[in-house]
C-alpha positions as CSV (number, residue, x, y, z in Angstrom):
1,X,116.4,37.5,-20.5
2,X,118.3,39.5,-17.9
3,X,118.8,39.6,-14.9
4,X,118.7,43.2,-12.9
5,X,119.8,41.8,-9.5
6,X,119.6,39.3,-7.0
7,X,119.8,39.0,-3.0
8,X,123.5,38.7,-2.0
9,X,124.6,36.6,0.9
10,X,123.4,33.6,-0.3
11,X,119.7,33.9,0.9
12,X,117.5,32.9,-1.1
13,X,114.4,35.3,-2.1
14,X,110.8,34.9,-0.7
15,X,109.7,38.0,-3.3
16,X,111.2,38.1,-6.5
17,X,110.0,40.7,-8.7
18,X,109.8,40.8,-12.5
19,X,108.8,43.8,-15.0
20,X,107.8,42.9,-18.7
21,X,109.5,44.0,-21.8
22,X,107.3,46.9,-22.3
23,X,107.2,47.9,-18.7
24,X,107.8,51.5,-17.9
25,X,111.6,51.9,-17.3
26,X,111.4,53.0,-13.7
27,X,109.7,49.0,-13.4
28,X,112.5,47.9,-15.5
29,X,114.7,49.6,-12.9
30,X,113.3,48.0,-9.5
31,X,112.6,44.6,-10.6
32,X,114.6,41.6,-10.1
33,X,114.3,40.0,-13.8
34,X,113.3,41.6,-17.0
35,X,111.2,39.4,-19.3
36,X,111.9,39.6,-23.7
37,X,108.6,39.5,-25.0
38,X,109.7,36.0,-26.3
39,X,108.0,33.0,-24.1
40,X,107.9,34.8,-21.0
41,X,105.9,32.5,-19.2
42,X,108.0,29.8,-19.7
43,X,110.9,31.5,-19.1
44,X,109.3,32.5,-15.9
45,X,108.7,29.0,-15.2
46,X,112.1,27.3,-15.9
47,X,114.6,30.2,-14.4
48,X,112.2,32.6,-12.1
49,X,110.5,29.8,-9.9
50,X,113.1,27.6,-9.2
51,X,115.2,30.6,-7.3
52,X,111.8,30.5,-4.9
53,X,112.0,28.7,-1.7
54,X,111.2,25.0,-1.5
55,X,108.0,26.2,0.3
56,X,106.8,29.6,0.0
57,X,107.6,32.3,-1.8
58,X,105.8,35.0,-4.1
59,X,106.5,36.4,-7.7
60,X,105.6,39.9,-8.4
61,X,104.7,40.6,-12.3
62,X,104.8,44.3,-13.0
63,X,102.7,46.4,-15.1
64,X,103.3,45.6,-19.2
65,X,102.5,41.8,-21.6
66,X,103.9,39.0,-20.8
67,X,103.9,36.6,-24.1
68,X,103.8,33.1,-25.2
69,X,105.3,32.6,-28.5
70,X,105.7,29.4,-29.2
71,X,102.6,26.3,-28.8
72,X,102.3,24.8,-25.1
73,X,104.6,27.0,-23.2
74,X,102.3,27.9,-20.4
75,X,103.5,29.5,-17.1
76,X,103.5,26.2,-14.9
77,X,103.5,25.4,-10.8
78,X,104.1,22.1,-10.4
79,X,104.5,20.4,-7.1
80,X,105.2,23.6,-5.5
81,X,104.0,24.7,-2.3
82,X,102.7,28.3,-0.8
83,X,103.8,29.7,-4.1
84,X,102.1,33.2,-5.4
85,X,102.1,34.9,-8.5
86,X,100.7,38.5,-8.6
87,X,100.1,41.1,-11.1
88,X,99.0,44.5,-11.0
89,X,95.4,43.9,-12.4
90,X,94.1,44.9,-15.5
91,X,97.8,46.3,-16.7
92,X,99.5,42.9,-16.1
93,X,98.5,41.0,-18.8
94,X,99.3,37.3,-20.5
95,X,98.5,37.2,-24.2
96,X,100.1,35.1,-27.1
97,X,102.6,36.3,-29.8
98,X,100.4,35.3,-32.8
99,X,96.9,34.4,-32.0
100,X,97.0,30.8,-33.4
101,X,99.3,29.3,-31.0
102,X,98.0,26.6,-28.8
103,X,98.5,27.1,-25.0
104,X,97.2,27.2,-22.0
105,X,98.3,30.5,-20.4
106,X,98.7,28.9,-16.4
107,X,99.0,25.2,-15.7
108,X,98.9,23.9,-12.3
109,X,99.7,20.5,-11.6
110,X,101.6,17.7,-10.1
111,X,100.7,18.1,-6.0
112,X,101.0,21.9,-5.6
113,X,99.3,22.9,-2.8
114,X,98.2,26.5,-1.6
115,X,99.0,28.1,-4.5
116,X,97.5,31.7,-5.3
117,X,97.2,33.1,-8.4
118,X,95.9,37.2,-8.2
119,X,95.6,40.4,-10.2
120,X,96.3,39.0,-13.4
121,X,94.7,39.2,-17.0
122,X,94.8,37.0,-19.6
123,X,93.8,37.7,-23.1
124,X,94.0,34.6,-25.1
125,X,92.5,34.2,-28.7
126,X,89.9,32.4,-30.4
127,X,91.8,31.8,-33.6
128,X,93.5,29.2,-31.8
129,X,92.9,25.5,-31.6
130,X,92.8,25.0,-28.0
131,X,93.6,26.4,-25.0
132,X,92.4,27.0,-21.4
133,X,93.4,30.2,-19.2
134,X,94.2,28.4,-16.0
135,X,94.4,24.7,-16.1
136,X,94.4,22.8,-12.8
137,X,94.4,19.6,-12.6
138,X,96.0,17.2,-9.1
139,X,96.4,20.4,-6.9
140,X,95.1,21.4,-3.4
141,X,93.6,24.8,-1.8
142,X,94.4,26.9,-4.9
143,X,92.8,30.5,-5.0
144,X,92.5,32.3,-8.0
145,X,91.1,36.1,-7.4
146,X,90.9,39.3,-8.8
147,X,91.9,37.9,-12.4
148,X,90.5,38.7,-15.9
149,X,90.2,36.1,-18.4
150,X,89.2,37.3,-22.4
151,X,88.6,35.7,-25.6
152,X,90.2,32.1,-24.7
153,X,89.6,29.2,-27.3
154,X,88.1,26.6,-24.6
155,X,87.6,27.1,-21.0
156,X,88.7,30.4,-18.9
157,X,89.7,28.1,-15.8
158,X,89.6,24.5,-16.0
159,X,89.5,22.0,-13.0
160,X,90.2,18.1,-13.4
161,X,90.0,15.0,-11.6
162,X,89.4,14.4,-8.1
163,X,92.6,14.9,-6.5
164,X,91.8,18.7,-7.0
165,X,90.4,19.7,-4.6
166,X,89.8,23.0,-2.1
167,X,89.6,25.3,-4.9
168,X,88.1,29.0,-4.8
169,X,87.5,31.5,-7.4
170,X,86.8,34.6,-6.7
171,X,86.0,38.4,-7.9
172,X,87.4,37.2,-11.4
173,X,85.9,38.1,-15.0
174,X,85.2,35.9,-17.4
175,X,84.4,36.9,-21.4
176,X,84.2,35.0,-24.3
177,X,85.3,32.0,-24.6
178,X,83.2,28.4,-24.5
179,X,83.0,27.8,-21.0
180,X,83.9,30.2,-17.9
181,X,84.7,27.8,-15.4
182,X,84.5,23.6,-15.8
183,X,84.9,21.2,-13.4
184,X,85.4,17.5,-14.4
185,X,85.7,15.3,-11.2
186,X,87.2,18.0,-9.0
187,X,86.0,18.4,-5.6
188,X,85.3,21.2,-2.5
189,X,84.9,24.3,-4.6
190,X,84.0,27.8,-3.8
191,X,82.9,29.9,-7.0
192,X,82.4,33.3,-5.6
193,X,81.3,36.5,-6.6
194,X,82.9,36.8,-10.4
195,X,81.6,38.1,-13.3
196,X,80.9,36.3,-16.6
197,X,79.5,37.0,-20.1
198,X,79.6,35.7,-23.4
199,X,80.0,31.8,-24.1
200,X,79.6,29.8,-26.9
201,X,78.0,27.2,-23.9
202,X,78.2,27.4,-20.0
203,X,79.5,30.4,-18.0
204,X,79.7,27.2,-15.0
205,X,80.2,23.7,-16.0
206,X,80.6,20.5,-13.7
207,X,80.9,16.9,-15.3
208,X,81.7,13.1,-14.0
209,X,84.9,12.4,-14.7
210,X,86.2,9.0,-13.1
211,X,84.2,10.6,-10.0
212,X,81.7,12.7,-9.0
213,X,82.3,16.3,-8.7
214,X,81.0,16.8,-4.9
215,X,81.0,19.9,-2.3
216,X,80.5,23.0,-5.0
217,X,79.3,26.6,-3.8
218,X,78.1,28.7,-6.0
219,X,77.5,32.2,-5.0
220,X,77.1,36.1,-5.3
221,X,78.1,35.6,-9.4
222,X,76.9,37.9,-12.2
223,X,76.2,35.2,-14.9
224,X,75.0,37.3,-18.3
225,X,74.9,36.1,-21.9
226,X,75.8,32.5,-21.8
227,X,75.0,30.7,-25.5
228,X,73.5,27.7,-23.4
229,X,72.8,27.4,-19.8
230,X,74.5,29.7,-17.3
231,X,74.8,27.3,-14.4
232,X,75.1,23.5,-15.9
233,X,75.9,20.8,-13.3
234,X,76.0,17.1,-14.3
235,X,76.5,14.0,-12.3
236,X,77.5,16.5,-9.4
237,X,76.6,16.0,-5.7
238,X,76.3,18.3,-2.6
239,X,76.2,21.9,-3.9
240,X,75.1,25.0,-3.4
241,X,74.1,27.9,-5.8
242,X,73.0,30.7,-3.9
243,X,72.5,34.4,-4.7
244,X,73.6,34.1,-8.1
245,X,72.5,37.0,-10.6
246,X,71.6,35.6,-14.3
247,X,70.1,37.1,-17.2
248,X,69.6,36.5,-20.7
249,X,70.9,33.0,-21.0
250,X,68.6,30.4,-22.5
251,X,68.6,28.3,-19.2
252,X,69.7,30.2,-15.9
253,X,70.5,27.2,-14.2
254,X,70.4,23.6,-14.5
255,X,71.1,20.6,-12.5
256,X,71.0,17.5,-14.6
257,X,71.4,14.1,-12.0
258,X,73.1,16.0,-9.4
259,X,71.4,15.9,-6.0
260,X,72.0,17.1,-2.2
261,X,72.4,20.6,-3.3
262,X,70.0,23.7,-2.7
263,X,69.0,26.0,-5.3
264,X,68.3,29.3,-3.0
265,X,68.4,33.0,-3.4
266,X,69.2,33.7,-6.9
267,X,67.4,36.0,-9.2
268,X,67.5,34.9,-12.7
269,X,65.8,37.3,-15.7
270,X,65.3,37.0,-19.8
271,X,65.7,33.7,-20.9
272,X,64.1,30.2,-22.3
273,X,64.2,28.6,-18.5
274,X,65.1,30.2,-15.4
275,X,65.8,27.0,-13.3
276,X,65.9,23.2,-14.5
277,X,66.2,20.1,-12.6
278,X,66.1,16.5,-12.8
279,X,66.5,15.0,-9.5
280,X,66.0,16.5,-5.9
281,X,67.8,19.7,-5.6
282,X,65.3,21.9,-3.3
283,X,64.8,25.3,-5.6
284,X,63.8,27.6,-2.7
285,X,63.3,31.1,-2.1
286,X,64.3,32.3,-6.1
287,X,63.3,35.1,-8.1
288,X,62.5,34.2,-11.6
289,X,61.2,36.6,-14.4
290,X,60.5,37.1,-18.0
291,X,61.4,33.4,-19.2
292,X,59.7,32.6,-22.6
293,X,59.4,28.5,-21.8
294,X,59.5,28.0,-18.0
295,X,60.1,29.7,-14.9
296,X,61.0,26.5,-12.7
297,X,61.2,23.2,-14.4
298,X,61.5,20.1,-12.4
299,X,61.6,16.4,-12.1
300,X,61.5,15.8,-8.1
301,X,62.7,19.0,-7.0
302,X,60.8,20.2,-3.8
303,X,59.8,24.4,-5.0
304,X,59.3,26.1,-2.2
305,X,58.7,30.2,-1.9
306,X,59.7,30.9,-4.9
307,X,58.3,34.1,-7.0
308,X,57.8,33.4,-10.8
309,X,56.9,36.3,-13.0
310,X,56.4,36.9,-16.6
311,X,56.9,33.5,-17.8
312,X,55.4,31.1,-20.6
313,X,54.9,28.4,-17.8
314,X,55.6,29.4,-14.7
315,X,56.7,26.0,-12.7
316,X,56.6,22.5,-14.4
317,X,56.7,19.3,-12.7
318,X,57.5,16.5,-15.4
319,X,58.1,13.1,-14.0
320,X,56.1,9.9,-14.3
321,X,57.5,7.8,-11.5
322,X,54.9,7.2,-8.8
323,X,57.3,6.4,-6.2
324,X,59.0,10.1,-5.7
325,X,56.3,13.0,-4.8
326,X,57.5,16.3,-6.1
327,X,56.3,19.7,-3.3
328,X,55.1,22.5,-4.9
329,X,54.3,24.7,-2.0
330,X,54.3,28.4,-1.1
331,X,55.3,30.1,-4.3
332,X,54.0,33.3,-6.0
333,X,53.4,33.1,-9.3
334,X,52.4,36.0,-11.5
335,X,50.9,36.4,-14.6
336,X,52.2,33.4,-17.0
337,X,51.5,33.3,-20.0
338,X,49.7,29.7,-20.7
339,X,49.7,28.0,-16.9
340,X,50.6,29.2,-13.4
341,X,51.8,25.7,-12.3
342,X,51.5,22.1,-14.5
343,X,52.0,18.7,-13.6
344,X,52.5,16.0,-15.8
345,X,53.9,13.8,-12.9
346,X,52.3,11.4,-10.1
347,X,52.1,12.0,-6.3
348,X,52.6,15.8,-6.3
349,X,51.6,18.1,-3.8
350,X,50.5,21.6,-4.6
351,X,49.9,23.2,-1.8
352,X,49.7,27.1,-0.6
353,X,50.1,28.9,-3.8
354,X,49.4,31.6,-5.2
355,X,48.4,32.6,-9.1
356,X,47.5,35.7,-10.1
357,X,46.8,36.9,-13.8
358,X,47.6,35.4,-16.9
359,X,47.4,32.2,-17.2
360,X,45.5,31.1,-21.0
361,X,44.6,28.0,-19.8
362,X,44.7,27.2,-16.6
363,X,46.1,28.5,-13.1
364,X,47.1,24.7,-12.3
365,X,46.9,22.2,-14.9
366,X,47.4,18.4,-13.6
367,X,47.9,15.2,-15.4
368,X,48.8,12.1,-13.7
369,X,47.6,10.1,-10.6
370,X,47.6,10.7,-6.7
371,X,48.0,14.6,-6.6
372,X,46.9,16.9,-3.7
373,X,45.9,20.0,-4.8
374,X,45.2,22.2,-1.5
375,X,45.2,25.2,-0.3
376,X,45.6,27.3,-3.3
377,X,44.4,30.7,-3.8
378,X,43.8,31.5,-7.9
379,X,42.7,34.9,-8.8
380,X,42.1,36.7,-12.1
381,X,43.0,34.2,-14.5
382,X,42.2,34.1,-18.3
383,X,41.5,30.2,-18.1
384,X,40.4,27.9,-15.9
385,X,41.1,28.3,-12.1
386,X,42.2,24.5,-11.5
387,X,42.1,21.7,-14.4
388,X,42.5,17.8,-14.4
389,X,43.3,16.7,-17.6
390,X,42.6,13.2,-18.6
391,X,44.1,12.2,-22.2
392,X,46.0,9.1,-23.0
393,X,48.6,9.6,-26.0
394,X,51.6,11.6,-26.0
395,X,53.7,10.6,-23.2
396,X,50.8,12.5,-20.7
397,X,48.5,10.5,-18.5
398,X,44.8,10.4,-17.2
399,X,44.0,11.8,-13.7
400,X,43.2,9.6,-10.8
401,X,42.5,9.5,-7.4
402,X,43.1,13.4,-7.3
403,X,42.4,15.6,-4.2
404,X,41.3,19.1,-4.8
405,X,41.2,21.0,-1.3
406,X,40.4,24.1,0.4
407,X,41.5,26.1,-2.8
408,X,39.9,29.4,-3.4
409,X,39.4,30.7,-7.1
410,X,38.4,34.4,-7.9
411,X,36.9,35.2,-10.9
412,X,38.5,32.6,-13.9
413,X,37.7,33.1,-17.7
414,X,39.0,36.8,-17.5
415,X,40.1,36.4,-21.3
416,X,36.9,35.5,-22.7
417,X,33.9,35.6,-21.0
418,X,32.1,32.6,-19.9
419,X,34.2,30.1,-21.8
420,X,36.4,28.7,-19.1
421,X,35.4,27.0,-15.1
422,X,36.8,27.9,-11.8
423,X,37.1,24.0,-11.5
424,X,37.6,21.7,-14.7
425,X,37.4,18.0,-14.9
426,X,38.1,16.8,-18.3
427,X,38.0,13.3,-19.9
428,X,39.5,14.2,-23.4
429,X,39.8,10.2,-24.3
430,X,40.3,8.1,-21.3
431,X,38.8,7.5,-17.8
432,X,39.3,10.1,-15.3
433,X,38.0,8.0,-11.7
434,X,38.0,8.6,-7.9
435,X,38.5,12.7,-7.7
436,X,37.1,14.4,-4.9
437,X,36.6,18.1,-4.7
438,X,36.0,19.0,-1.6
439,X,36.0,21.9,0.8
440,X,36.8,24.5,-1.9
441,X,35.8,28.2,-2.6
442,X,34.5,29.7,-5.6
443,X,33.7,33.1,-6.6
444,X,32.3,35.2,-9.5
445,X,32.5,38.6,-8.6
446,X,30.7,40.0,-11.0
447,X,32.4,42.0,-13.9
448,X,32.3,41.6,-17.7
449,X,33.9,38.3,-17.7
450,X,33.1,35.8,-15.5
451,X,33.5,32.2,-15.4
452,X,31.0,29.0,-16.8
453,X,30.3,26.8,-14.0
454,X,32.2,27.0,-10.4
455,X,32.0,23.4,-11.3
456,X,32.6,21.5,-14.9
457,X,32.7,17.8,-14.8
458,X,33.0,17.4,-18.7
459,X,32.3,14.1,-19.9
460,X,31.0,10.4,-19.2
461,X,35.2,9.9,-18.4
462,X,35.1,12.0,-16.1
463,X,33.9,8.9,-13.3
464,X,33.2,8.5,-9.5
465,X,34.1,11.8,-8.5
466,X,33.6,12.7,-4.8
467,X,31.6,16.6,-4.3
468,X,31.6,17.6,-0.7
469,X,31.3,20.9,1.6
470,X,32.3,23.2,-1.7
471,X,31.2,26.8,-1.7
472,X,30.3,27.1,-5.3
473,X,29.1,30.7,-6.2
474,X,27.5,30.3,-10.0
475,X,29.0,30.8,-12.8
476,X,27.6,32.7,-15.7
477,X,26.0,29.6,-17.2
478,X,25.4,27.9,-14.0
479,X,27.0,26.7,-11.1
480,X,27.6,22.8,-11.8
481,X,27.8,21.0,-14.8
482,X,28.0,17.2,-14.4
483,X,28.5,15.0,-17.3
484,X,30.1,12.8,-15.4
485,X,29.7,8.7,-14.3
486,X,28.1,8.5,-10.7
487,X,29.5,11.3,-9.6
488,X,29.3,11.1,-5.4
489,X,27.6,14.2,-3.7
490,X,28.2,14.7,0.5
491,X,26.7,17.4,2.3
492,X,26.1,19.4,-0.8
493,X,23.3,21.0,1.2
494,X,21.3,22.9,-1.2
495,X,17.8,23.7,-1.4
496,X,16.2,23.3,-5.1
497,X,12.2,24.1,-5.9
498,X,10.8,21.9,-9.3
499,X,7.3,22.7,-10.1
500,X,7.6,20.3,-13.1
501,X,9.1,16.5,-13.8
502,X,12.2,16.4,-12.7
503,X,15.3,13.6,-12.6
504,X,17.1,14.1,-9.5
505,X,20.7,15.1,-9.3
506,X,23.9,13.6,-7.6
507,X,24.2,16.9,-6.1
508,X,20.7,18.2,-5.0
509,X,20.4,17.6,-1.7
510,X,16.6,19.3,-0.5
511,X,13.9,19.2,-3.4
512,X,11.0,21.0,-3.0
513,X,7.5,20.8,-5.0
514,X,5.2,23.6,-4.8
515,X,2.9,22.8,-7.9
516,X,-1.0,22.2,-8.3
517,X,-0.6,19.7,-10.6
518,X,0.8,16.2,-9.9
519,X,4.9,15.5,-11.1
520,X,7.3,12.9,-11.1
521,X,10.8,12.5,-9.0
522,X,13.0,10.2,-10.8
523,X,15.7,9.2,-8.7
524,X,19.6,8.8,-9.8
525,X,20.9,5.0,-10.2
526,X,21.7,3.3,-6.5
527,X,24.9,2.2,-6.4
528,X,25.2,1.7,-2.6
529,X,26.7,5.3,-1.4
530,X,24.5,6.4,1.2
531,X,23.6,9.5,-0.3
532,X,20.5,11.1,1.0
533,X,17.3,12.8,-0.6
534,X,14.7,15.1,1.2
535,X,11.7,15.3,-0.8
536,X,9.1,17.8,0.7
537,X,5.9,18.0,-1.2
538,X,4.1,21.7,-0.7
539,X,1.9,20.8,-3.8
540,X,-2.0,20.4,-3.4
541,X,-1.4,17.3,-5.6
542,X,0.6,14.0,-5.1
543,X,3.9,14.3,-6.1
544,X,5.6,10.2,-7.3
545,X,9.0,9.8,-6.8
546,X,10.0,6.9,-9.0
547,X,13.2,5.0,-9.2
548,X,15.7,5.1,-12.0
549,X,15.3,1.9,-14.7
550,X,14.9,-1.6,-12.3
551,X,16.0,0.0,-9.3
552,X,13.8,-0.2,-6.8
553,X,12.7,2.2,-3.1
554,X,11.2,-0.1,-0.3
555,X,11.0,-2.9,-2.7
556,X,8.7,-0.8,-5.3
557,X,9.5,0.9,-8.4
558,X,7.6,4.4,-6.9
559,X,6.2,6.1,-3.9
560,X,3.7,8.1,-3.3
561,X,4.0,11.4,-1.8
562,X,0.7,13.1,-0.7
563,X,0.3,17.3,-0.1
564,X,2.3,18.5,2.4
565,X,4.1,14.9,2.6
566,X,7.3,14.2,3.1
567,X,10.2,11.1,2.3
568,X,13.7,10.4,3.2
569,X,15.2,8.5,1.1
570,X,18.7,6.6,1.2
571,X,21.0,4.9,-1.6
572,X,21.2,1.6,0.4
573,X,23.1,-0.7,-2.4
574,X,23.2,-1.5,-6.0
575,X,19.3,-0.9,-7.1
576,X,17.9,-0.4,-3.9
577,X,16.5,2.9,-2.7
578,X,15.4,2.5,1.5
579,X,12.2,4.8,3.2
580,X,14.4,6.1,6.8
């Protein structure tokens, strides 16, 4: 090495300034120190940075390479303070002699505090062993901008333990290496507005280490190309991933255990996932397209105004605990490929969305126990509009105690015609009990394809359903089909003429009988609900209205309704039928 010149008088630098062997000669000429091409950094750490102030001081690399040419000789800051080292960009550059030496290319440790690391690029090589391009690791408000970082064996910048801490990276670019940025235990981090592309795993990677990484902000970053997950954060707590660009990564972003965080703003494109969590993280206000698995998969995560297009699923709740209820609420979801929204969870609210298009089998699909369903608005799909699915096998559950509300469907079965139902209650091979469906909206309007039943209570599983104030408008088979157990009608309020025998419905409400000839009512089993019948005779001829097996109404097993008569009838308790 040699030295050009230094500050006479015996004052020591604040700037020193130091050109590279192949830097231009005028460089050469102006700096302070000329570097050989043989371990520069190192020789910039054992002579350059001691002739700095005890506190403060800056380092000024000129344009050319600065090398390391022998394993582990890293440029290293340790237990310095208010130190910078600055390049010229994309023409100061760090790389290695031979591109199987092990090194990192920056270390910086042992206490340093506000150190700054700017306009600097590092080309490392993968035909090394190991090797990260900044390594820090027991150091306090370090900032690391405006840097490039190529082709390293392991991780572009690495950040360990928790006394790191106050640590921002910014309008830095990231390419090809295994992991862009990874955090393990390090704490109050700002990530900001860099570039990444191409890893073998994680453009951004947080990990337990000893402790929990805790107060991370993720923000304004291009994420593109990553062989995993762009965003993967483990075991982390309190963070923030906001307004993040991702696209083509198998998983955009994904929070495994790491809670009191927010997942807001970002717009994530062309993957397998576009955002996955397993705890509580709120996913709010994201724009998710063209993912071939899911657009938002979640354990307890509240979803909240998010807009999913283009995607196999396009948000999935999976969590059997019946102690946490997961929000789905507010989101637009267009034109998935299988189902608009699934649940395969308990206690989940689904309320305020909107599906449109798509959707092979369902709109929303539900398994588990205690949902609410409301408010919805499901339009155009090629499936049903809403299903409960009751199956036991699998890892999935039955539905129970469900409640379907105030949801309008438009026009379901728009890929085959008259196959699927604007509402679907199916007992595959276990018990469905205690649904209700009440106050929805139905509509066919009409065109080629239209729905099967506004209505489709499959099977004898399908048990003690609750009907009430629905607006069913009939399907192209019929309006409701009820194979169901004593399913409960209220307020069903519709008016039905039979001019033959006829067993009376838990949903009619108003039967009418016009015919000459004499018929016979048979009444439903009483099981105590208080359900109510209105049986008008307009026939010339009695009409009998008998009750179901042993049951009896008024203490006989018929009654007799004469021309132009009239009977009220209630479902008092188990077998009894009452005259009011």
């Amino acid at each position: 090495m040699v030295s050009i010149r230094k500050s006479g008088g015996g004052i020591t630098p604040t700037t020193l300034v130091v050109a590279a062997s192949d830097s231009s000669p005028l460089s050469k000429s102006r700096a302070d120190y000329v570097c050989s091409g043989t371990d520069d950094l190192d020789y910039i750490t054992t002579t350059i940075i001691p002739l700095l102030p005890s506190v403060g001081g800056r380092i000024v690399l000129l344009e050319g390479t600065y090398y390391i040419s022998s394993d582990n000789k890293p440029l290293v800051i340790n237990n310095k303070q208010n130190i910078t080292i600055e390049g010229q960009g994309g023409s100061t550059q760090f790389k290695l002699k031979t591109t199987t030496l092990n090194s990192n290319f920056i270390n910086i440790t042992g206490g340093s505090t506000y150190t700054t690391i700017r306009n600097i690029t590092i080309v490392g090589s993968t035909s090394s062993n190991s090797g990260h391009g900044i390594y820090v690791s027991n150091a306090q408000n370090t900032m690391i901008e405006n840097c490039s970082i190529i082709n390293i064996k392991q991780y572009g910048i690495y950040l360990q333990y928790s006394t790191t801490v106050r640590t921002t990276i910014t309008k830095c670019y990231f390419n090809n290496m295994v992991r862009g940025i990874s955090i393990a235990g390090a704490q109050y981090i700002k990530i900001k507005n860099n570039f990444f592309t191409t890893f073998t795993n994680y453009a951004i990677y947080s990990q337990w280490d000893v402790t929990y990484p805790f107060y991370i902000v993720i923000m304004g970053n291009i994420i593109y190309n990553s062989g995993t997950t762009g965003i993967y954060l483990d075991y982390t707590t309190h963070v923030s991933i906001n307004g993040n660009f991702l696209f083509t990564n198998p998983t955009g972003i994904f929070l495994s255990q790491t809670s009191a965080g927010t997942i807001s703003g970002n717009y994530v494109s062309t993957g397998a996932v576009g955002i996955q969590t397993t705890s509580g993280s709120p996913i709010v206000g994201n724009l998710i397209t063209g993912q071939t698995s899911y657009g938002i998969k979640t354990g307890t995560s509240p979803v909240v105004g998010n807009y999913v297009s283009s995607c196999n699923v396009g948000i999935s709740v999976y969590l059997w605990s019946s102690t946490t209820r997961s929000i789905v609420s507010g989101n637009e979801i267009e034109s998935s490929t299988t189902r608009g929204i699934e649940i395969y969870s308990h206690t989940a609210n689904i309320v305020g969305n909107t599906i449109y298009g798509g959707c092979s089998e369902a709109g929303i699909y539900a398994q588990g126990y205690w949902h609410k369903i409301s408010d919805n608005y499901v339009e155009v799909v090629n499936g049903h509009g809403i299903y409960l699915h009751s199956y036991s096998g699998g890892g999935v559950s039955p539905v129970h105690y469900a409640s379907v509300l105030n949801n309008v469907v438009i026009d379901s079965s728009q890929g085959t015609d008259n196959t699927y139902d604007a509402v679907y209650l199916h007992g595959y091979n276990t018990d469905s009990t205690y649904n209700m469906i009440m106050n929805n909206y139905t509509i066919n309007t009409g065109g080629t394809k239209q729905y099967r039943y506004a209505l489709n209570l499959s099977s004898s599983y399908v048990k003690y359903a609750k009907i009430r104030n629905n607006h069913f408008i009939a399907g192209k088979t019929g309006t409701i089909n009820d194979n169901g157990v004593q399913t409960l009608y209220y307020n069903y309020d519709t008016v039905i003429t039979k001019d033959s025998n006829y067993t009376i419905r838990y949903q009619d409400d108003v039967i009418v009988h016009t015919d000459s000839n004499p018929h016979t009512y048979t009444l439903p089993a009483a099981i105590g609900t208080g359900r109510r019948y209105y049986v008008k005779n307009l026939g010339s001829a009695n009409l009998t209205l008998a009750a179901n097996g042993t049951d009896t109404i008024d203490g006989s097993s018929s009654q007799t309704i004469s021309s132009n008569g009239y009977m009220q009838v209630v479902d008092y308790t188990q077998g009894m039928w009452i005259i009011v």
